[in-house]
C-alpha positions, 0 to 999 in steps of 0.5 A, a space after each residue: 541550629 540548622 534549617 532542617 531542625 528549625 523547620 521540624 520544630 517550628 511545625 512540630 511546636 505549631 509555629 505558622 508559616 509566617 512566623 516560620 519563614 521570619 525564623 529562617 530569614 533570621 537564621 540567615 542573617 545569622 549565619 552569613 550564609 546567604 540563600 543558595 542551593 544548600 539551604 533551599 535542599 534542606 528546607 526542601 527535603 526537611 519539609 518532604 520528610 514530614 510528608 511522610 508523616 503526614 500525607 497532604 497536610 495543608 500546614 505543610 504546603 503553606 511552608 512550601 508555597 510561602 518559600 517558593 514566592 519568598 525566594 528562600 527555596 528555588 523552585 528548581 532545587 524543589 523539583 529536584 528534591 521532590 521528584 528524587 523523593 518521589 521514588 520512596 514508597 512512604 511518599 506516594 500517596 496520590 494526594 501529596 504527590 498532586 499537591 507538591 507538584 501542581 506547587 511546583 508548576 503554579 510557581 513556574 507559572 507565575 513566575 514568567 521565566 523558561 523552564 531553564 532557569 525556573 525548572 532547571 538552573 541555568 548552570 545545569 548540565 545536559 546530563 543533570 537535566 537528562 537524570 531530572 527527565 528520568 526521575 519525571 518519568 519515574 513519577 509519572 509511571 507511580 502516578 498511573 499506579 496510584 488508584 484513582 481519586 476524584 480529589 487529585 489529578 496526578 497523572 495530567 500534574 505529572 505529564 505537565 511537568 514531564 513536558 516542561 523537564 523534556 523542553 530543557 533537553 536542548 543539547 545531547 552532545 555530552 550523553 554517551 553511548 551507554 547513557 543514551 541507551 539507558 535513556 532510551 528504554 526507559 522512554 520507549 517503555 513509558 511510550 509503550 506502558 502508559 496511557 499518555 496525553 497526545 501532548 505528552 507523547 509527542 514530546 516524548 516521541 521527539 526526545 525518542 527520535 533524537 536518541 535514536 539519532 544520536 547512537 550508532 549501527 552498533 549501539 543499537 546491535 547491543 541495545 537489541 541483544 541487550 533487550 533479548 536478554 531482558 526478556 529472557 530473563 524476565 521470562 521467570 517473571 511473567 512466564 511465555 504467557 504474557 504479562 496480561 497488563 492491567 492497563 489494556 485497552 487492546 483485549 478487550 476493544 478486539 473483544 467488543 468489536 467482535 461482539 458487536 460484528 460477529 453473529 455466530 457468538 455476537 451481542 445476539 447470541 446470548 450464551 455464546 457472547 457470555 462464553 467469549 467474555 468468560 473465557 477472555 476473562 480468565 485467559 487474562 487472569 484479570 480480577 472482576 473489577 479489573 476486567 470491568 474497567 478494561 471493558 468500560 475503558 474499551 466500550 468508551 474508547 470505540 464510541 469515542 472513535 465511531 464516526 457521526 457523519 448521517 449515511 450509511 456508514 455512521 457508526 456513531 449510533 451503533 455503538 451506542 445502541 451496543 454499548 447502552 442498549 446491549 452491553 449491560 444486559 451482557 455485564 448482568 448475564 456474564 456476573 450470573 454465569 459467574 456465579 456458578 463459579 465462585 463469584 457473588 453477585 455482590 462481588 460482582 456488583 463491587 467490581 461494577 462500582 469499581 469499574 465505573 469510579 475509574 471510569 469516571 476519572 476518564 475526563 478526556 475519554 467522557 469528553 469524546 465521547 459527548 463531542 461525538 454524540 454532540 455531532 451525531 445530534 447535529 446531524 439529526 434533527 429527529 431528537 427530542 430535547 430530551 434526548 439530545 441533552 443526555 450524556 453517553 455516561 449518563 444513559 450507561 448508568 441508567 441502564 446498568 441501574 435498570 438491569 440491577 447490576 449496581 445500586 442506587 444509591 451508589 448510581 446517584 453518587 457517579 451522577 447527582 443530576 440523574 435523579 431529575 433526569 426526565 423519563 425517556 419518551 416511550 417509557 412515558 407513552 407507555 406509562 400513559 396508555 397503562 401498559 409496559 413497554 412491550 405491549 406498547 410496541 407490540 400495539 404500534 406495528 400494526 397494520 393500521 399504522 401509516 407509514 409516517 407513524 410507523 417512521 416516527 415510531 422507530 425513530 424513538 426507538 432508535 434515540 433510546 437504546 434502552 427500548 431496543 431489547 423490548 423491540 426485539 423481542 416484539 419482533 422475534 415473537 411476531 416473526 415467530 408467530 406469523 410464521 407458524 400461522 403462514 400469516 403473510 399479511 401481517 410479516 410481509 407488513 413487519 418485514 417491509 417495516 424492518 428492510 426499509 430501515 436499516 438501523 432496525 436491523 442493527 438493533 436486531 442483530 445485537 439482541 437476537 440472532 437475526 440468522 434464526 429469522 431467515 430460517 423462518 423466511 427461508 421456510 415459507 420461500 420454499 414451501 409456499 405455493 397459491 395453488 389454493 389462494 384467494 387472492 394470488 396476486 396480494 399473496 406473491 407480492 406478500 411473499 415477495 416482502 419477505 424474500 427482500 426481507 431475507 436478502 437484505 439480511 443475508 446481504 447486510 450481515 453477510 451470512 452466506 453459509 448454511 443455518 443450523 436452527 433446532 437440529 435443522 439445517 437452513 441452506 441459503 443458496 435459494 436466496 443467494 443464487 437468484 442471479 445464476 441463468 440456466 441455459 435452457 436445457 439444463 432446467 428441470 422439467 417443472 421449471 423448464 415449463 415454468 420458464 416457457 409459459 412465463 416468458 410467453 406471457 411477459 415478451 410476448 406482444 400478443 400475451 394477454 399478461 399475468 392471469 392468476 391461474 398462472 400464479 396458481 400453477 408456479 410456485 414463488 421459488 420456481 419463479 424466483 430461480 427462473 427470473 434471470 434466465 428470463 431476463 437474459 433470454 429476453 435480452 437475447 431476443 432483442 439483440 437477435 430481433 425475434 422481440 422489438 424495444 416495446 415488447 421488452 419495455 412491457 415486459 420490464 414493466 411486470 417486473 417494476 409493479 409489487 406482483 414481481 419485484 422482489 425478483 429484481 435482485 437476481 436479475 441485475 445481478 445476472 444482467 451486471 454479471 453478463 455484462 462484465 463478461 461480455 460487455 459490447 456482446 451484450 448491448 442491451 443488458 446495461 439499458 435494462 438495468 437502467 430502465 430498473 435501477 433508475 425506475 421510481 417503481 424500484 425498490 429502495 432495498 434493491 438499489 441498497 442490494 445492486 448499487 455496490 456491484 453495479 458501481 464496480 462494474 461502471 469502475 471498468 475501463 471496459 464499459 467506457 466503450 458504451 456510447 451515450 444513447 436515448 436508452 443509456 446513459 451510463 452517468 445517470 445509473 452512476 448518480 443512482 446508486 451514490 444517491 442511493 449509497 448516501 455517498 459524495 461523487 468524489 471518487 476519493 471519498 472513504 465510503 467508495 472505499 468502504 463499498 469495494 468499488 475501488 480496484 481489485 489490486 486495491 481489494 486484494 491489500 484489505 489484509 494487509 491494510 487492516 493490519 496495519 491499522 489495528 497496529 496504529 490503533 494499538 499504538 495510540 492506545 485507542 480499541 483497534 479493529 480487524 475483520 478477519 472473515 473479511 480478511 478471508 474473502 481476498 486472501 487464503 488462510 495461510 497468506 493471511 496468516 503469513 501476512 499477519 506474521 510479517 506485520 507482528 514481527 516489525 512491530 515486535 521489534 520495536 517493543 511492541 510484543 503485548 500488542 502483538 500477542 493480543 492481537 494475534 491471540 485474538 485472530 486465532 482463537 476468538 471463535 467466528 462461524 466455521 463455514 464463513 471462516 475456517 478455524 485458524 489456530 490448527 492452520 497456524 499450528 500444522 501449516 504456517 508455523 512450520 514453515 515460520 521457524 524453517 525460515 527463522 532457523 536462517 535468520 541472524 542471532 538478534 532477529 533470530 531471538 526475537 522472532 522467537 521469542 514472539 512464536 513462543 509468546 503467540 503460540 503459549 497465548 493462543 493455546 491458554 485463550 484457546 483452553 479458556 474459550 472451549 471451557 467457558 462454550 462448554 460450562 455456559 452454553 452447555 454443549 461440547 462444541 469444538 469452536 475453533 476447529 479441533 480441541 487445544 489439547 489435540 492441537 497442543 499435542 501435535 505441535 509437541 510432537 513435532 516440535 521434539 521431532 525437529 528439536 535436533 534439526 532445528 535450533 528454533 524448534 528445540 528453543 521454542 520446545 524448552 521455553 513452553 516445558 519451562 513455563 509452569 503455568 503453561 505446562 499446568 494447562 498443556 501437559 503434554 510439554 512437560 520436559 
């Protein structure tokens, strides 16, 4: 009788382990044979055939466990047998998988040995030990393919024993050429498919490097036509459209990031936002409960990365009001709309169940994502205990549930403890004065409010996220209905409420579109005049409320362009240009008079002041127009001696009271202007702005406006020419505005950075650094960011273009062509506000590419290969993104709108055109020509390329 036969009969015949392991140390005996190599593969492989019978049986695992402590089976004879075995399908069951290799890694454990000797016999060749890698590998790839289970841990058990084979790799000597360059794109395809733990992948990376070393210049010549043609052939597989990986982190982490910063189709507007959603959905063909667990892997990811430091640039709280306070109103508005296409909501409800029990698996990420809230928590002493004990995910699901995205029943199986969960505060204040939510809000900003309560009241607002949308919409209808009634008492109490706290409105920005808010603004500012007022005075300083208001917004969101509300356009320059200074003459007749009587009246000794017939006769955008020329005007007049130091003092002092200081943005502006254009000429506009900026009287909100220009313009070597004087001390103004900043003095710190207070030339490489780091994000498997309008602020389209390409191109050859299309199809058809960034997919289209495959034309085969191959990969993913994000705008906001510019369709045809135009000329264009005609899913969509 041989051993597999002893060991099937014995647990076919329910023979126990003990009485099994006595059987086969008899056989021994008998046999003569001793224990060695070949009774350890039959035991081992005797005993994994009957896991494929029966998948995680206990019995079984006793069999093994009691071996491997006995010495019968060698633990690495086991390993070897079982992760070969590992490779048939009948064996992969995600249970058994866990079992035989946590038995594999408890018995190298306990046993105290290195893995050579215990994983690996010592007498085993490089080669041996470099086969048993791949097949680790190999294992680990069908562990990430497994659906997840909250009963095993394949994946952590695989990546353990990946990095105990790895650490046997000692000598590589014997590995040809040939080998190598096997070994090696079956790392890089790991490192580049899966998601891997740091540990693993710094292994691995390692075991990458030392290969990489190992082969010559021409093995890695043959390793890139070898790659090229991979993808060629693999083209029929996954078409030029992509693979679209259902592991991707990447799509729907720039996806978020829009949401969460675009305002034009952001988290705020509502049907634009669904639309974006929609049509990333069906651009990457994603199954619902595919596309919900990227998306909830993605959201976790960018508040795992959020930073909790307590200034202005923590982020930490904004992505959690995004991700708890907005995102499942999205989720419940985004299954609606799909609706209409096909989609239950019970099928929608499936995929939400589906997205969060993969969620769940997700130990490492819900652990950043507590670590991160847990600093946030320290830095604010403001949370109730409440609050500060709540977990992220825990929130999340509340929300979800209270939205009725998914069920109770199956909400209280993610978390159990939910049920005991104390109600959140201001749903208990509320239940206690016997109205909801809103009406309790609504009763709280009032007038009569102190300033404290009011304080107080935002800052429970802000600690739950899901009250945010209730204070929105409170807010939206009393800036509404204030509007309408010219009720400037109570908006110029809810406007100081919203400027003087900054987080209020990023709450707003997320729930509505904050832009429809300046259109009131920007209403009233224009039109209104005190020429049948009361009380002029309270009136202005009111009104002056409001102008702040919409500076800071405008400033903030950075909405420069005009505003389109119910068919009426909004222009923003009378905000926006408050620091122009008119030369005298070319003001207008009314506001030329306007001028002279208001500088008589403020730099003139022998004025009597501001009366209110004065007030009653200017109207409040006159004088926010003429304010900096008055103040330039002024300065003047004290450099040529026609007013004394007093006079001017005096002067500043108006301006210092709530009658005029909301004019104050335009005039620092103007002053800071002047002075970098003249610096010693004008010697006393940098006292003035010390006087104002430095003043107790001065408005926080103007400091927030004014101290990131003013510390650009203190960076300049030219104003270290000032001298200290009794009226100027350069330092003091400095220490304002980092105080005001929230910013260290180190001018090392990160958020200088942030603040563009560094050099120009720094400035200039933003493009190219943004790049860069949405590329080392994606490397590292983390939701990468990039600000494209931003990007357009210190570069021309086509440069950024031309810059992006270069960046994609070294990537791309290093494997990395996914990330690559992702991040290109992102930048050139995700849909921004068209007057605040041009359309880039026409750009890239007429004016880059044609340029990018002149210059490829040039290059040598393998580069010239993969280049191309990456212009045929962005351009057939651009143009599908593109086809699905103009259908999803047209469908769900029900409008036809060109949001990028021009329809695909046109651009598709152009490029057709021109690409057959040069197909003879240019052998780039003609290969590019074939691969899109030949991709049958790309030609059903853009018919246009049919051969």
């Amino acid at each position: 009788m041989s051993f597999a036969e002893l060991t099937r009969n014995s647990y076919q015949r329910g023979v126990s382990p003990q009485q099994w392991l006595g059987l086969c140390k008899l056989l021994v005996q008998q046999q003569d044979v001793g224990v060695g190599t070949d009774v350890s593969a039959a035991i081992s492989n005797t005993i994994l055939e009957l896991y494929r019978l029966c998948p995680a049986d206990p019995t079984l695992r006793e069999y093994l466990q009691l071996a491997l402590s006995d010495g019968l089976l060698s633990n690495a004879v086991f390993i070897s047998t079982f992760i070969r075995a590992a490779r048939d399908p009948e064996l992969q069951n995600g249970s058994t998988l866990d079992m035989l290799c946590r038995l594999a890694l408890n018995t190298h454990y306990t046993s105290g040995l290195s893995p050579v000797g215990s994983i690996i016999p010592l007498t085993d060749s490089q080669v041996s030990v470099l086969s048993r890698v791949q097949d680790a590998l190999a294992l680990l790839r069908i562990a990430h393919s497994l659906p997840p289970s909250n009963f095993h841990h394949l994946i952590l058990s695989a990546s353990e024993l990946a990095i105990l084979l790895l650490s046997c790799v000692t000598d590589m000597s014997q590995v040809t050429t040939a080998q190598a360059m096997i070994y090696l794109g079956d790392a890089n395809d790991v490192l580049h498919s899966l998601r891997l733990s740091p540990e693993l992948r710094q292994v691995l990376e390692g075991f990458v490097l030392s290969l990489s070393l190992l082969m010559g210049d021409d093995a890695k010549a043959v390793r890139d036509a070898q790659m090229l043609h991979t993808m060629q052939l693999t083209m029929g597989k996954h078409d030029v459209l992509g693979a679209n990986a259902e592991t991707d982190t990447i799509t729907c982490g720039l996806l978020l990031q829009s949401l969460a910063r675009i305002f034009d189709f952001g988290a705020g507007s509502d049907l634009e936002a669904v639309a974006v959603m929609t049509g990333t959905l069906r651009w990457t063909s994603w199954a619902p409960n595919v596309f919900c667990t990227q998306l909830l892997v993605a959201a976790l990811t960018c508040v795992a990365q959020s930073s909790a430091k307590n200034d202005y640039e923590s982020s930490f709280s904004l992505w959690r009001a995004f991700v708890v306070g907005r995102l499942p109103r999205l989720l419940f508005a985004l299954g609606k709309s799909l609706e209409a296409h096909g989609t239950t909501e019970a099928d929608w409800r499936a995929a939400m169940h589906a997205a969060l029990s993969s969620l769940s698996q997700r130990s490492d990420l819900l652990a950043q994502c507590d670590a991160i809230a847990q600093q946030s928590r320290g830095h604010d002493s403001s949370q109730d205990n409440n609050t500060s004990q709540r977990s992220l995910i825990r929130e999340f699901v509340q929300q979800l549930l209270a939205v009725g995205i998914i069920e109770y029943a199956f909400a209280v199986t993610m978390d159990p403890m939910m049920v005991n969960d104390p109600t959140a505060r201001l749903q208990t204040e509320a239940f206690e004065h016997g109205c909801s939510i809103e009406v309790y809000l609504d009763s709280k900003l009032t007038l009569d409010a102190s300033p404290e309560d009011t304080l107080l009241l935002l800052e429970k607002i802000r600690q739950e996220p899901g009250s945010h949308h209730c204070f929105a919409d409170v807010v939206q209808k009393r800036f509404t209905s204030h509007s309408t009634s010219l009720d400037l008492e109570h908006l110029s109490h809810l406007t100081r409420t919203l400027y003087n706290h900054d987080f209020a409105l990023d709450i707003l920005s997320l729930h509505l579109k904050i832009s429809y808010l300046i259109c009131d603004a920007l209403e009233i500012i224009s039109e209104y005049d005190c020429e049948t007022v009361g009380d002029p005075q309270t009136a202005v300083s009111h009104l002056g409320d409001i102008v702040l208001f919409a500076e800071m917004v405008l400033a903030k969101f950075r909405i420069s362009s005009p505003i389109i509300k119910g068919g009426k356009m909004y222009r923003t320059e009378l905000l926006r240009c408050t620091s122009r200074v008119y030369q005298v003459d070319e003001l207008s007749p009314e506001h030329k008079s306007a001028f002279v009587t208001w500088f008589k009246a403020i730099f003139d000794s022998s004025s009597e002041g501001i009366d209110d017939a004065l007030l009653r006769t200017t109207k409040p955008q006159i004088l926010l127009q003429i304010s900096a020329t008055l103040f330039s005007q002024a300065a003047l007049a004290r450099q040529e001696g026609r007013i004394d130091n007093d006079t001017l003092q005096t002067g500043m002092s108006y301006f210092l009271g709530p009658l005029l200081r909301w004019t104050l943005v335009g005039v620092i502006h103007a002053m800071l202007f002047e002075i970098g254009h003249k610096a010693l000429v004008a010697p006393f506009h940098l006292p003035i702005v010390q006087t104002i900026l430095c003043s107790s009287c001065c408005p926080l909100v103007v400091r927030r406006l004014c101290s990131p220009s003013c510390l650009r313009l203190l960076s300049s070597r030219r104003i270290q020419a000032f001298s200290v004087t009794p009226l100027l001390d350069i330092s003091v103004i400095r220490a304002t505005c980092f105080q005001t900043l929230g910013v260290n003095k180190d001018p090392s710190c990160k958020a200088l950075e942030d603040y563009q207070i560094s050099p120009a030339t720094r400035w200039m490489d933003f493009p190219k650094q943004e790049i860069h780091e949405a590329l080392a994000l994606a490397r590292r498997h983390k939701a990468p960011r990039i600000d494209v309008t931003r990007c357009l602020t210190a570069t021309s389209p086509s440069k950024f273009l031309n810059l992006l390409w270069s960046e994609l191109s070294v990537s791309s050859s290093l494997g990395e062509m996914e990330t690559c299309r992702r991040l290109a199809t992102f930048v050139l058809a995700i849909p921004r506000q068209l007057s605040s960034a041009p359309p880039l997919l026409p750009i890239f289209m007429y004016n880059v590419l044609p340029s990018l495959i002149a210059a490829i034309d040039q290059q040598q085969a393998t580069e010239k290969g993969m280049n191309t191959q990456l212009l045929v990969t962005i351009i057939s993913s651009a143009l599908t993104a593109a086809l699905h994000i103009e259908w999803a705008v047209q469908t769900v906001c029900e409008e036809q709108r060109f949001v990028l510019g021009q329809p695909s369709a046109t651009v598709a045809r152009r490029l057709a055109t021109d690409l057959r135009g040069q197909k003879n000329s240019s052998s780039t264009s003609a290969t590019i020509l074939q691969r899109l005609g030949s991709s049958s899913a790309f030609v059903t969509n853009f018919p246009v390329f049919v051969m």
